[in-house]
N, CA and C atoms as an extended XYZ file, in Angstrom:
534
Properties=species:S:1:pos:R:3:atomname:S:1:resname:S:1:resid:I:1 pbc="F F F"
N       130.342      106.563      108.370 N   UNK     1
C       131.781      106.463      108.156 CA  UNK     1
C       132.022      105.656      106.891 C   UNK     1
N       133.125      105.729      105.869 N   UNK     2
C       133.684      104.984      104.692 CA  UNK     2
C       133.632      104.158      105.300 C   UNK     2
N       133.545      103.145      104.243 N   UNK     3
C       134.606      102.160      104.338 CA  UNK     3
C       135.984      102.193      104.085 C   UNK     3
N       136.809      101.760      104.796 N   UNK     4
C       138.548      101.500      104.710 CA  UNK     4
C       138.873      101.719      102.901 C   UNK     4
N       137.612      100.786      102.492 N   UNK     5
C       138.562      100.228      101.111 CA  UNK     5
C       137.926      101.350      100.062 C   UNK     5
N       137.170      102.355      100.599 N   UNK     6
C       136.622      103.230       99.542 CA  UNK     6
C       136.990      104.914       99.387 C   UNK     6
N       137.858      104.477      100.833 N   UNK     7
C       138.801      105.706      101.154 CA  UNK     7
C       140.049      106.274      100.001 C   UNK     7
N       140.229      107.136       99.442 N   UNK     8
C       141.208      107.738       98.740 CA  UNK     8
C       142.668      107.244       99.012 C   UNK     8
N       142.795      107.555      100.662 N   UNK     9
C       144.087      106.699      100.839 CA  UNK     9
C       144.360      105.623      101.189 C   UNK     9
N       143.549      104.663      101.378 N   UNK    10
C       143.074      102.965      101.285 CA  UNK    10
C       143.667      102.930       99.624 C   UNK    10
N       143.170      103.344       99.033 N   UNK    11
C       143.082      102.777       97.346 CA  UNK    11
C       144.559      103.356       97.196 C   UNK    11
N       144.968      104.636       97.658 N   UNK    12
C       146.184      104.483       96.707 CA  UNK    12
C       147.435      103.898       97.633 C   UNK    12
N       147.202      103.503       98.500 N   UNK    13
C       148.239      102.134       99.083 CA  UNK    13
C       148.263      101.263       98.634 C   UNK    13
N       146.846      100.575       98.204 N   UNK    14
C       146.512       99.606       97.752 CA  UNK    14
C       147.162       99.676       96.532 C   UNK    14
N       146.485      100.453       95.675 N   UNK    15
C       147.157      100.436       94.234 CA  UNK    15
C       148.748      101.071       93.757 C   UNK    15
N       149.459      101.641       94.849 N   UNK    16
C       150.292      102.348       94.926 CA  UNK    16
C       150.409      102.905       93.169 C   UNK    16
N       149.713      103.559       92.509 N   UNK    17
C       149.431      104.348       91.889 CA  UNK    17
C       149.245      105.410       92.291 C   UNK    17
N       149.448      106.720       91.617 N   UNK    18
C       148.663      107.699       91.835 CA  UNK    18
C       146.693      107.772       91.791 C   UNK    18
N       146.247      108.794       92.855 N   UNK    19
C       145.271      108.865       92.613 CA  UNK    19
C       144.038      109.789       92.879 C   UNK    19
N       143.207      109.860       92.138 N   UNK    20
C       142.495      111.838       92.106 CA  UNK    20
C       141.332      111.708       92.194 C   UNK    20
N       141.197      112.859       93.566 N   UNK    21
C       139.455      113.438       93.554 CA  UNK    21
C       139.267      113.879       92.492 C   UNK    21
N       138.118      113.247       92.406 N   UNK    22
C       137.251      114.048       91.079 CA  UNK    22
C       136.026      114.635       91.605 C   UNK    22
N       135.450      113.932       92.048 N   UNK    23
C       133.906      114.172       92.455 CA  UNK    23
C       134.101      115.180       94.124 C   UNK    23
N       133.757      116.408       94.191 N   UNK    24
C       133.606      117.501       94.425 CA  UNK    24
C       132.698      117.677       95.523 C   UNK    24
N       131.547      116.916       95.344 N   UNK    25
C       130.675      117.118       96.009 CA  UNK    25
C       130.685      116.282       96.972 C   UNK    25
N       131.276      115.103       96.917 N   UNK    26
C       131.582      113.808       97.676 CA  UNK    26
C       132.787      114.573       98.577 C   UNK    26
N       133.370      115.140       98.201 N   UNK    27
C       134.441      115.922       98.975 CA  UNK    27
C       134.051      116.528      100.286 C   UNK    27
N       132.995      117.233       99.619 N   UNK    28
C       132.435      118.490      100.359 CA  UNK    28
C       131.644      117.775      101.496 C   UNK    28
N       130.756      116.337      100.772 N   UNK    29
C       129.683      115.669      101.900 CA  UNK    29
C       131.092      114.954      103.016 C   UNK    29
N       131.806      114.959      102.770 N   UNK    30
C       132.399      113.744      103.419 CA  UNK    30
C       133.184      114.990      104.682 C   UNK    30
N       133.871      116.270      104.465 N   UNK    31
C       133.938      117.414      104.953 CA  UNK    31
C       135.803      117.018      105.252 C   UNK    31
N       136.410      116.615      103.974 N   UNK    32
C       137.503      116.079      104.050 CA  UNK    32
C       138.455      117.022      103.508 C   UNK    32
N       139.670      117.440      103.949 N   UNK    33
C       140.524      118.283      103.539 CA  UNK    33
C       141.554      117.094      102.471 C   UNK    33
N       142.062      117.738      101.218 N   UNK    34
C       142.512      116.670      100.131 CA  UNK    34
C       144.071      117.860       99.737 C   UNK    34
N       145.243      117.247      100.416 N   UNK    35
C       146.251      117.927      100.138 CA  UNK    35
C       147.370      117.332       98.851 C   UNK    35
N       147.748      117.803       97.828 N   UNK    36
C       148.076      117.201       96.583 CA  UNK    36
C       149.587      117.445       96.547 C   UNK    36
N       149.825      116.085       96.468 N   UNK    37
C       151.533      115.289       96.819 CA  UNK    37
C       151.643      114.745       95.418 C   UNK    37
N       152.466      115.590       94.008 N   UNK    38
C       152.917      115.469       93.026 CA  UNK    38
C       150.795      114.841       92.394 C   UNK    38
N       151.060      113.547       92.080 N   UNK    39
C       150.126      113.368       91.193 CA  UNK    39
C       149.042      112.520       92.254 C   UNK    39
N       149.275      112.125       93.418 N   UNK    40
C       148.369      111.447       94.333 CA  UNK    40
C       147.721      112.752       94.863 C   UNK    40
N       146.925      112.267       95.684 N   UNK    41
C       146.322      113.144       96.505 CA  UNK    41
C       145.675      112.182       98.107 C   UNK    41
N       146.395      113.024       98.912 N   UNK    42
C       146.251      111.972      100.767 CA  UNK    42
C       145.420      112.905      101.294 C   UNK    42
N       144.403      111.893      101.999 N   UNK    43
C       143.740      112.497      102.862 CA  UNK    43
C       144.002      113.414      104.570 C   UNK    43
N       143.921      114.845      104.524 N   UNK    44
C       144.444      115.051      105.654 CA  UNK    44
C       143.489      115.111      106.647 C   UNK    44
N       144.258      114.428      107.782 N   UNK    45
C       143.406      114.543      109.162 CA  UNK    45
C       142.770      116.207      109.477 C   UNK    45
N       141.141      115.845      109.614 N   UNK    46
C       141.010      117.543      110.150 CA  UNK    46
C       139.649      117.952      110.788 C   UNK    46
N       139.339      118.429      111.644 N   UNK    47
C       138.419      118.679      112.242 CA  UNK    47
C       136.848      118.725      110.947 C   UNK    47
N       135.575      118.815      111.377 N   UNK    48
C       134.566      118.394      111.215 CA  UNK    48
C       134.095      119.573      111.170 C   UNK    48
N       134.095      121.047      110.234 N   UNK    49
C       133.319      122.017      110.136 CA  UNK    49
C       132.039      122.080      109.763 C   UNK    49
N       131.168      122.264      110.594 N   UNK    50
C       130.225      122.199      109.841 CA  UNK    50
C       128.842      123.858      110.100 C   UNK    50
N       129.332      124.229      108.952 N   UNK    51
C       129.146      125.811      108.870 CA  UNK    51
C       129.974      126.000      109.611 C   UNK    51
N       129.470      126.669      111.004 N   UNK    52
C       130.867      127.794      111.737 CA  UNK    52
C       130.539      127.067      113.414 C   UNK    52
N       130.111      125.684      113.207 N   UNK    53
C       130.738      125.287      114.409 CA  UNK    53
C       131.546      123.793      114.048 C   UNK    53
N       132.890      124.256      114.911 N   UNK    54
C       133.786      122.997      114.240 CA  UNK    54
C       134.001      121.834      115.472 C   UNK    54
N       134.095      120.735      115.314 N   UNK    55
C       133.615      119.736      115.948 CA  UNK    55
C       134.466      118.411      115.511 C   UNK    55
N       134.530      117.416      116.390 N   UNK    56
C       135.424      115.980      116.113 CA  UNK    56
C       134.442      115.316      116.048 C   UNK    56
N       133.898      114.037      115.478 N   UNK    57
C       133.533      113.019      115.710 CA  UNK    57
C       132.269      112.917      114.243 C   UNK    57
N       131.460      111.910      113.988 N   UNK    58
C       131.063      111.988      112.846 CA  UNK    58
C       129.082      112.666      113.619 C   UNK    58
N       128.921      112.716      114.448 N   UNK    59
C       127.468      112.792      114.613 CA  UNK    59
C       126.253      112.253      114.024 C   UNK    59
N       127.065      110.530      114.432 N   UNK    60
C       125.492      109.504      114.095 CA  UNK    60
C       124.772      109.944      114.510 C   UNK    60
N       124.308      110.121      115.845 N   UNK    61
C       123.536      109.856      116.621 CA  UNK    61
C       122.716      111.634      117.115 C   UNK    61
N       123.348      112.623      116.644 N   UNK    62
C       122.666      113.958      116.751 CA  UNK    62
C       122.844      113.950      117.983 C   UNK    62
N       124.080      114.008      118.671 N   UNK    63
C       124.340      114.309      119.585 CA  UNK    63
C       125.311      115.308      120.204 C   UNK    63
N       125.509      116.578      120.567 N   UNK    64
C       126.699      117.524      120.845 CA  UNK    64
C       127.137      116.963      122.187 C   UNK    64
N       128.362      117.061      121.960 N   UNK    65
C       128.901      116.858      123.823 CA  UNK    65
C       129.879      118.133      123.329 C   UNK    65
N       129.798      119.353      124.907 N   UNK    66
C       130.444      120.157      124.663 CA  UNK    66
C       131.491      120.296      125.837 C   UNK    66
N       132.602      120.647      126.092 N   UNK    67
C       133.559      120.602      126.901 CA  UNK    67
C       134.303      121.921      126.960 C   UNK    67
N       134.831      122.188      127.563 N   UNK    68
C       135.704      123.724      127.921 CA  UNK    68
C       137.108      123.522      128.291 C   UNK    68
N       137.949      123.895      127.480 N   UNK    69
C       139.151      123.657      127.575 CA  UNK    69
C       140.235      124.641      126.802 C   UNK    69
N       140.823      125.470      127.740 N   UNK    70
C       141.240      126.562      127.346 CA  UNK    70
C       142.853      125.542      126.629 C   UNK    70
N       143.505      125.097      127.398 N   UNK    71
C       145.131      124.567      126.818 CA  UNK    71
C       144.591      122.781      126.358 C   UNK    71
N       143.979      122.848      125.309 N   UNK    72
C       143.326      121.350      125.145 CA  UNK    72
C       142.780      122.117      123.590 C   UNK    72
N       142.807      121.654      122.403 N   UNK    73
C       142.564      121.815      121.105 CA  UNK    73
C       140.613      121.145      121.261 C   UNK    73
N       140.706      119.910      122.210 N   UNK    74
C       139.693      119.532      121.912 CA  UNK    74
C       139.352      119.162      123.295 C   UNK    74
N       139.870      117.879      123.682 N   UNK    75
C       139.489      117.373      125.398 CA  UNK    75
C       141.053      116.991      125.516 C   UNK    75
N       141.009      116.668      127.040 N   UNK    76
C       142.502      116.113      127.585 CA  UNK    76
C       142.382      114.627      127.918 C   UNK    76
N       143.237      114.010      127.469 N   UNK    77
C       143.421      112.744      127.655 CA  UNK    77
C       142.599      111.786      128.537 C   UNK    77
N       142.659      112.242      129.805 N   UNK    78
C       142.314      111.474      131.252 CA  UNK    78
C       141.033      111.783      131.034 C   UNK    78
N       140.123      113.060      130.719 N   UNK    79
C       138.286      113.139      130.271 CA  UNK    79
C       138.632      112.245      129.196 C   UNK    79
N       138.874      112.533      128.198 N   UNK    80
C       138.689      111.512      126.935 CA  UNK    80
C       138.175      110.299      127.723 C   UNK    80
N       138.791      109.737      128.215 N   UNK    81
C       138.255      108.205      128.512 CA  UNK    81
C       137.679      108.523      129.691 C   UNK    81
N       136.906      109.749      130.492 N   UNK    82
C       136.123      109.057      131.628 CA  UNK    82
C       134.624      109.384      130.048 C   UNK    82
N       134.227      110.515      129.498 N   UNK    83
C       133.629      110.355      128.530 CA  UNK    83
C       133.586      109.427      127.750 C   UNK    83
N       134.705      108.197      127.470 N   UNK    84
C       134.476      107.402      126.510 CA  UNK    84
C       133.418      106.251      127.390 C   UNK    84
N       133.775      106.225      128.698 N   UNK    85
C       132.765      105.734      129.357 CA  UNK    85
C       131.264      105.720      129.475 C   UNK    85
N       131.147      106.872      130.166 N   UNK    86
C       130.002      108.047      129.811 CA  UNK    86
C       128.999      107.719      128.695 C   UNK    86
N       129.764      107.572      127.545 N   UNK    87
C       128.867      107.392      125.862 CA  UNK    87
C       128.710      105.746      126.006 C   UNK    87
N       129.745      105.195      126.321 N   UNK    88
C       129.497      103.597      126.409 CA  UNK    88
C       128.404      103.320      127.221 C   UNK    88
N       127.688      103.875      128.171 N   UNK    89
C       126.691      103.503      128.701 CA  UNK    89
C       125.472      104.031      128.399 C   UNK    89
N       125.304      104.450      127.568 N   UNK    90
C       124.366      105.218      126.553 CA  UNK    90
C       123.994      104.797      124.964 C   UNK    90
N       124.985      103.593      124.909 N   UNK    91
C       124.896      103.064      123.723 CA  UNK    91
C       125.942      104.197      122.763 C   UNK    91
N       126.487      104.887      122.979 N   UNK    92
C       127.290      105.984      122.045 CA  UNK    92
C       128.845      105.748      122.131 C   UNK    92
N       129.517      105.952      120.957 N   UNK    93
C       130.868      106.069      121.142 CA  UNK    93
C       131.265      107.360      120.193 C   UNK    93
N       132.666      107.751      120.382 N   UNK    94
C       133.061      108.986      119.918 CA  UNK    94
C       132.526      109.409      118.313 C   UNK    94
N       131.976      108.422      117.258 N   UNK    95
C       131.898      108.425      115.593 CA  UNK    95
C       130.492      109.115      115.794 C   UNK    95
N       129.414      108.327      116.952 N   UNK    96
C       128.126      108.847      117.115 CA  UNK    96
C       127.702      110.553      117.717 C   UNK    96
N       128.545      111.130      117.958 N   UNK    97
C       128.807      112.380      118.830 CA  UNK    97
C       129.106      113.700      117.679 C   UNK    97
N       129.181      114.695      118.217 N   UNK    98
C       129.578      115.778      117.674 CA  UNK    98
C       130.666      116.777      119.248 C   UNK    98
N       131.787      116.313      119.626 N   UNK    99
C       132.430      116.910      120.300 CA  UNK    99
C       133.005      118.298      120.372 C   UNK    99
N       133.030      119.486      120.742 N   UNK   100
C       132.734      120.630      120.798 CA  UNK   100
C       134.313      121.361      122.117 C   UNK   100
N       134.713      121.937      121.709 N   UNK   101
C       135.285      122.939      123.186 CA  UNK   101
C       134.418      123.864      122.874 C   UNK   101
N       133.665      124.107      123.757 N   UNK   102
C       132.930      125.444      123.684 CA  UNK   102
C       134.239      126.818      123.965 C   UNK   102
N       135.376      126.076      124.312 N   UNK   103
C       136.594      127.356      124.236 CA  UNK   103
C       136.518      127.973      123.043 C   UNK   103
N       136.724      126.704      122.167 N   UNK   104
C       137.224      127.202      120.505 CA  UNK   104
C       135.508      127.672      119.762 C   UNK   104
N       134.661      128.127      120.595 N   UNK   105
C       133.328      128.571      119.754 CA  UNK   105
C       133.356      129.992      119.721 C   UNK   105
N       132.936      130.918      118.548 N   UNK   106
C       133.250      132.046      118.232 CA  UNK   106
C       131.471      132.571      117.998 C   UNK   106
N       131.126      133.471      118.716 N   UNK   107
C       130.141      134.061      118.463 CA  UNK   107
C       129.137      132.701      118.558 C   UNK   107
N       128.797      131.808      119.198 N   UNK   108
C       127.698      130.689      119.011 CA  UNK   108
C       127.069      130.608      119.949 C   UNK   108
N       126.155      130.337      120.097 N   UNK   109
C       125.372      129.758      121.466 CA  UNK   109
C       124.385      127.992      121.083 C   UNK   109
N       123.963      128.118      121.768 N   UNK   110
C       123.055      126.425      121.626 CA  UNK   110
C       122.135      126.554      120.944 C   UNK   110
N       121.179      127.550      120.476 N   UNK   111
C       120.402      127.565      119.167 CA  UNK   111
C       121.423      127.330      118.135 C   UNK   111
N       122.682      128.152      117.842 N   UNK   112
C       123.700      127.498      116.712 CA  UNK   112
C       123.843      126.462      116.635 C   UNK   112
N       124.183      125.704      117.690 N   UNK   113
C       124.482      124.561      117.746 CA  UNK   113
C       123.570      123.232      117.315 C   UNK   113
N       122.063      123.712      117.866 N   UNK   114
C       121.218      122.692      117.360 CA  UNK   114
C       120.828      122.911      115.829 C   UNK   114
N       120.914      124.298      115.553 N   UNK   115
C       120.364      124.114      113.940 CA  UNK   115
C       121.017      123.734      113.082 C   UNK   115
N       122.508      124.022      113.219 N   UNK   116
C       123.408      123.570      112.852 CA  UNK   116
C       124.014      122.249      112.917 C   UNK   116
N       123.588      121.442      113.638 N   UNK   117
C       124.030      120.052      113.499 CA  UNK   117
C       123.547      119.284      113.691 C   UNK   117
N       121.458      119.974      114.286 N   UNK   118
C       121.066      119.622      114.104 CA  UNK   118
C       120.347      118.223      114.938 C   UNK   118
N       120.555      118.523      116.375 N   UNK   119
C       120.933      117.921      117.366 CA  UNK   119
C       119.475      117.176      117.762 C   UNK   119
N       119.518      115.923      118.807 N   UNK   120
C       118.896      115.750      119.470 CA  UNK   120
C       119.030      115.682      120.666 C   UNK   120
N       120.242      115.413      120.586 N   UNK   121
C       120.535      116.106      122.253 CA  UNK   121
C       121.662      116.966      122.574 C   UNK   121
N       122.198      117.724      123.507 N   UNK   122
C       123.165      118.615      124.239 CA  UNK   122
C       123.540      117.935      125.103 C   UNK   122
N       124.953      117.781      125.287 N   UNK   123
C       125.019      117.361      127.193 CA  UNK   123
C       126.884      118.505      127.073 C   UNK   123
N       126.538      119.289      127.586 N   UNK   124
C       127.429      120.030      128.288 CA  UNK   124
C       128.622      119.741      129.916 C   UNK   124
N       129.623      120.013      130.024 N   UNK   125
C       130.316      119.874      131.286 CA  UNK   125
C       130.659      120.887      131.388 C   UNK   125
N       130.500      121.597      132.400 N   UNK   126
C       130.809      122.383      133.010 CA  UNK   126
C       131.043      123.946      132.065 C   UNK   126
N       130.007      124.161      131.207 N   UNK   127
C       130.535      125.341      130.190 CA  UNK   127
C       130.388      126.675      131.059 C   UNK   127
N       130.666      127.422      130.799 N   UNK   128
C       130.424      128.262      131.011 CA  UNK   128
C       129.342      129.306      131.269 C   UNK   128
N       129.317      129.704      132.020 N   UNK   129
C       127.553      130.435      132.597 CA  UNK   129
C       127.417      131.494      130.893 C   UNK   129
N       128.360      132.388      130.544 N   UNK   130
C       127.560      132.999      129.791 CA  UNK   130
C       127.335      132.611      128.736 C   UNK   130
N       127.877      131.052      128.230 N   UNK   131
C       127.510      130.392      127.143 CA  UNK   131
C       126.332      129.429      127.335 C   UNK   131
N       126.072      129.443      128.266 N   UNK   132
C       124.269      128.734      128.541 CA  UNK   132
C       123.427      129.605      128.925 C   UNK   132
N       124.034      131.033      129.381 N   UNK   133
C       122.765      132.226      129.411 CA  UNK   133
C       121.944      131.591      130.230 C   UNK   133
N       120.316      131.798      130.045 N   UNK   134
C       119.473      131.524      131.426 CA  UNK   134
C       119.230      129.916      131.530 C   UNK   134
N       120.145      128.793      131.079 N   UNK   135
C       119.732      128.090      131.429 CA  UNK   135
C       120.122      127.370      132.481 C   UNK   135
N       119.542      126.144      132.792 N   UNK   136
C       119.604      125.823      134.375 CA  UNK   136
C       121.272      124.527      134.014 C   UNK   136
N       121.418      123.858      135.046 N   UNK   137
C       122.306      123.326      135.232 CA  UNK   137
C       122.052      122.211      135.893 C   UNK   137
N       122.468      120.546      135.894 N   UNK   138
C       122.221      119.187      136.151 CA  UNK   138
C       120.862      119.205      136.496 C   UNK   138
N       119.690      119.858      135.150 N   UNK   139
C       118.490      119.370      134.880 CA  UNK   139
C       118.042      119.366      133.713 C   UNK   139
N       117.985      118.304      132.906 N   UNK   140
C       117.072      117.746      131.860 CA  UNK   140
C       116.392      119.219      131.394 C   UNK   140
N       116.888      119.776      130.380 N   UNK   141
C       115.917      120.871      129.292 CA  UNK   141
C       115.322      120.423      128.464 C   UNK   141
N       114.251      120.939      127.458 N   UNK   142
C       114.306      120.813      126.436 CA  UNK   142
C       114.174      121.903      124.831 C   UNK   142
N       114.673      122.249      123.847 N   UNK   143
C       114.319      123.600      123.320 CA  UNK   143
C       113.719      122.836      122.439 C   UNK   143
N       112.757      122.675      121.848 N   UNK   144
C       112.044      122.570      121.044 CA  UNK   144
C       111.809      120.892      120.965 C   UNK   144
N       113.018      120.455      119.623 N   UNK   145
C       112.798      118.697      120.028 CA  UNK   145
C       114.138      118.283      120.860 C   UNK   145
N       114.725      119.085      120.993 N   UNK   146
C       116.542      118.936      121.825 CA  UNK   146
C       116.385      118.400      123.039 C   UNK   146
N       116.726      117.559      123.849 N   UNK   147
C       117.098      117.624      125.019 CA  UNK   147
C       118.400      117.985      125.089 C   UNK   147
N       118.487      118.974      126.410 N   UNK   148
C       119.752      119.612      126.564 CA  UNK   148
C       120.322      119.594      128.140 C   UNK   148
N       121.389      119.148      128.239 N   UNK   149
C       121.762      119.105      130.068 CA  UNK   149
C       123.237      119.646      130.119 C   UNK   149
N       123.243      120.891      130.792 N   UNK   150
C       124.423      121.211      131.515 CA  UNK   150
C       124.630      120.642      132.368 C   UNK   150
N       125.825      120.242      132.818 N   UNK   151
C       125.965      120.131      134.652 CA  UNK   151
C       127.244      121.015      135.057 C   UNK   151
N       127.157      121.467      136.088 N   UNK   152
C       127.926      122.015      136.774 CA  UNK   152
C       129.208      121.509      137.173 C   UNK   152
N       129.695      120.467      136.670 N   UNK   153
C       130.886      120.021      137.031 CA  UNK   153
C       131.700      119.505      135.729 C   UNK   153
N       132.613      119.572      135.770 N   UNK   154
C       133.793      118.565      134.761 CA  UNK   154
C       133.740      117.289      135.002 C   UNK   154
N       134.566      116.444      133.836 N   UNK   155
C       134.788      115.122      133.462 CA  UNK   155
C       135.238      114.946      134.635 C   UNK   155
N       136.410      115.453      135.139 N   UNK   156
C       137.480      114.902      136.356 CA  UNK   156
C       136.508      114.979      137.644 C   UNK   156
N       135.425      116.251      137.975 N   UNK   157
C       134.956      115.911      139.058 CA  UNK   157
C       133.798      114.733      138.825 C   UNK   157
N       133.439      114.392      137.892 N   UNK   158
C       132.635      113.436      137.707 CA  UNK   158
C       133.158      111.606      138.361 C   UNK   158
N       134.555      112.222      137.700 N   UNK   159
C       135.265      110.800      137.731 CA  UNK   159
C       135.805      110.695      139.239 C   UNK   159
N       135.362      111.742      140.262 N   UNK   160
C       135.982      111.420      141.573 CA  UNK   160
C       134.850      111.102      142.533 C   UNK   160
N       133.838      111.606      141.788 N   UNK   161
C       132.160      111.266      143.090 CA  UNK   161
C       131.331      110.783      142.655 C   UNK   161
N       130.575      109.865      143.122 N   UNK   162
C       129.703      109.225      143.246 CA  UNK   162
C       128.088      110.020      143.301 C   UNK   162
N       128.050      110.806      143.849 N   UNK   163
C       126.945      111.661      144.235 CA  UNK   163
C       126.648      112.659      142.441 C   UNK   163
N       127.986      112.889      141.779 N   UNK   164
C       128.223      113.810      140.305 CA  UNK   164
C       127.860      112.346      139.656 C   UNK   164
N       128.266      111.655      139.639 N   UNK   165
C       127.913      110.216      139.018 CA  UNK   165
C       126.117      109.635      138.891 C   UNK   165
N       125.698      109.823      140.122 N   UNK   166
C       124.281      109.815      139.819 CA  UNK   166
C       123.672      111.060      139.511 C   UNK   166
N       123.576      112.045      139.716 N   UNK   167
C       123.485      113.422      138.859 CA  UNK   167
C       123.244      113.040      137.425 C   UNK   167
N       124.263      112.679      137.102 N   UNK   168
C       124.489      112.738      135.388 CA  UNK   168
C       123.999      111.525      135.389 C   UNK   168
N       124.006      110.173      135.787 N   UNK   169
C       123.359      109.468      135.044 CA  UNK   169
C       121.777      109.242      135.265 C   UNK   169
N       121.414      109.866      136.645 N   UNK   170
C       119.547      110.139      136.149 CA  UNK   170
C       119.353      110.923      135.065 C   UNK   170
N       120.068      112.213      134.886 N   UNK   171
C       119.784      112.818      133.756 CA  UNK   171
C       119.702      111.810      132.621 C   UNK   171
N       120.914      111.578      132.260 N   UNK   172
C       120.524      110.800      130.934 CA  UNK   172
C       119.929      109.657      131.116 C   UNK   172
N       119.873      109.113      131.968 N   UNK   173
C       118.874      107.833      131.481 CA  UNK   173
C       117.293      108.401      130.882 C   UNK   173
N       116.752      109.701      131.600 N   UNK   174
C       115.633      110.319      130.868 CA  UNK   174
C       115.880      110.838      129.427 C   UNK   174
N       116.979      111.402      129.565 N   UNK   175
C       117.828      111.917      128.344 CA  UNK   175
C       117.406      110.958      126.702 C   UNK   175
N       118.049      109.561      126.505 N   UNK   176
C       118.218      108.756      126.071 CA  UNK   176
C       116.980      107.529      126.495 C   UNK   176
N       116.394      107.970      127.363 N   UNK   177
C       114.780      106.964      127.376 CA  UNK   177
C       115.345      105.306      127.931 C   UNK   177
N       116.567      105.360      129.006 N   UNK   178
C       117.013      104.285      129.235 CA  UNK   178
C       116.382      103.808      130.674 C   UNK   178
């Protein structure tokens, strides 16, 4: 992540001057949309494309979390924070992640996903059977160097049982080597 003060729109608050991308490639690494307001230029908020799977969060940590959510752009509020949990006990928070609706995925499956972003791990909720194809469900995979775990349930049923609660967290504690 920038720093605050090296950010485009950090500096031109700061300097309340106008002020211009130049460097192109820094654009492109940073995966920042740059919308041009007379002679400034502000950074716009915007999802995380990277090739043709688009994603929130910065992916320190080579990690996909994928979610399914047909009326939700990304996740819904009340998962947001049982997941923000979830990563907190894993040492992860939302910057370390690569967050996913597998709703909004077009033609992809989990080989896309890992070559593409390059993953070390998968942890799926509740996706969909024909978007995991033959794989199994609340057991520890692995495709190559990936560990990958579906489980069969959502954030919300997670957040109501105890029994979905240890499920997922034996998984990852092997997951993450905790």
């Amino acid at each position: 992540m920038n720093k605050p003060e090296s950010s485009p729109l950090f500096l031109s608050n700061l300097l309340n001057e106008g002020i211009y991308v130049i460097d192109e490639k820094e654009e492109k690494k940073n995966n920042q949309n740059y919308v041009s307001e007379g002679k400034e230029n502000r950074v716009k908020e915007s999802a995380t494309p990277y090739k043709s799977v688009e994603f929130i969060g910065e992916n320190k940590k080579s990690t996909a979390i994928l979610v399914e959510y047909k009326d939700a752009r990304w996740i819904i509020e009340k998962d947001k924070m049982v997941l923000q949990k979830i990563l907190a006990a894993v040492n992860h928070d939302f910057n370390d992640i690569a967050l996913i609706n597998a709703n909004q995925l077009q033609n992809s499956d989990v080989d896309q996903i890992i070559e593409e972003l390059e993953c070390k791990n998968i942890i799926g909720f509740d996706i969909n059977k024909s978007f995991i194809k033959n794989m199994t469900t609340d057991k520890l995979q692995t495709i190559g160097n990936t560990k990958i775990l579906f489980t069969s349930f959502n954030l919300t049923d997670i957040a109501m049982s105890k029994e979905k609660k240890r499920i997922l967290w034996t998984n990852m504690k092997e997951m993450f080597d905790l």
